[in-house]
C-alpha positions in Angstrom: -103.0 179.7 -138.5 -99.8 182.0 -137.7 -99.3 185.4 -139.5 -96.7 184.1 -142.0 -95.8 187.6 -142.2 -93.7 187.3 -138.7 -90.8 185.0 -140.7 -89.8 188.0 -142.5 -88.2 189.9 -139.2 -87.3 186.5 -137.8 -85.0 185.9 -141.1 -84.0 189.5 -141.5 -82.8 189.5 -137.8 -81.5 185.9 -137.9 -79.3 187.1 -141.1 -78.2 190.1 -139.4 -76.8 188.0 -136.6 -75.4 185.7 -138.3 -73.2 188.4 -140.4 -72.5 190.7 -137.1 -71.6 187.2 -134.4 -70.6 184.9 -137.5 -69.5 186.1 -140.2 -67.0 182.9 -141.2 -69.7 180.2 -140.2 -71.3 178.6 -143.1 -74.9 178.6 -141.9 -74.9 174.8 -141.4 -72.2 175.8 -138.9 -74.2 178.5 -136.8 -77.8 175.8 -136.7 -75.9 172.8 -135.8 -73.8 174.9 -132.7 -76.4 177.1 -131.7 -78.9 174.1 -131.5 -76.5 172.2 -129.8 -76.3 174.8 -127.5 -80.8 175.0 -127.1 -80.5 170.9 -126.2 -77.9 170.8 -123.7 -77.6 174.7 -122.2 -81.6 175.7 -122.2 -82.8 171.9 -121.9 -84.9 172.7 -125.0 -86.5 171.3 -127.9 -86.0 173.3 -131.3 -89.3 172.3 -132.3 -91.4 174.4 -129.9 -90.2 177.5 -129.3 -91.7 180.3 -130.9 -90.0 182.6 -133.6 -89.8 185.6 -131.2 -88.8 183.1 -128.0 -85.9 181.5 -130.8 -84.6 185.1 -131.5 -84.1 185.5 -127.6 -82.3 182.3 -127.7 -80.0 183.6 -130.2 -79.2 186.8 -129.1 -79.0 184.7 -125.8 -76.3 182.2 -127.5 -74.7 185.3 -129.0 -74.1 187.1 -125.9 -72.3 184.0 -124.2 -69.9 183.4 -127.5 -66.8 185.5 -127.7 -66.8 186.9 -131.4 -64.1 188.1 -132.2 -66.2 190.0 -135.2 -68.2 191.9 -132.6 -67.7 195.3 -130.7 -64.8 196.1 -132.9 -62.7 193.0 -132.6 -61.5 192.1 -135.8 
């Protein structure tokens, strides 16, 4: 069985880029996008990835999104 401990720094991390990338996107928003994104960019199923490997996807999907939110754009 997994350490269930390791969801609490994938949600603290996941909320912290969700405020700092996208702020204005209800969270609906930011799953149905950035999954979008894992099908057709990365060719991958949500199901399987890891919570570590999905963070690397996000900050992955992050990077490649202009935010206007981030490095001082507002």
């Amino acid at each position: 069985m997994r350490d269930p401990n390791r969801l609490d720094n994938f949600y603290t991390e996941l909320c912290q880029i969700h405020k700092e990338y996208f702020p204005d996107w209800r969270f609906g928003q930011l799953c149905s996008n950035f999954f979008g994104w894992l099908a057709s960019a990365k060719q991958t199923d949500l199901f399987f990835p890891e919570e570590s490997r999905m963070l690397e996807y996000l900050h992955e999907y992050c990077e490649g999104n202009v935010s206007p939110w981030k490095k001082g754009n507002k």
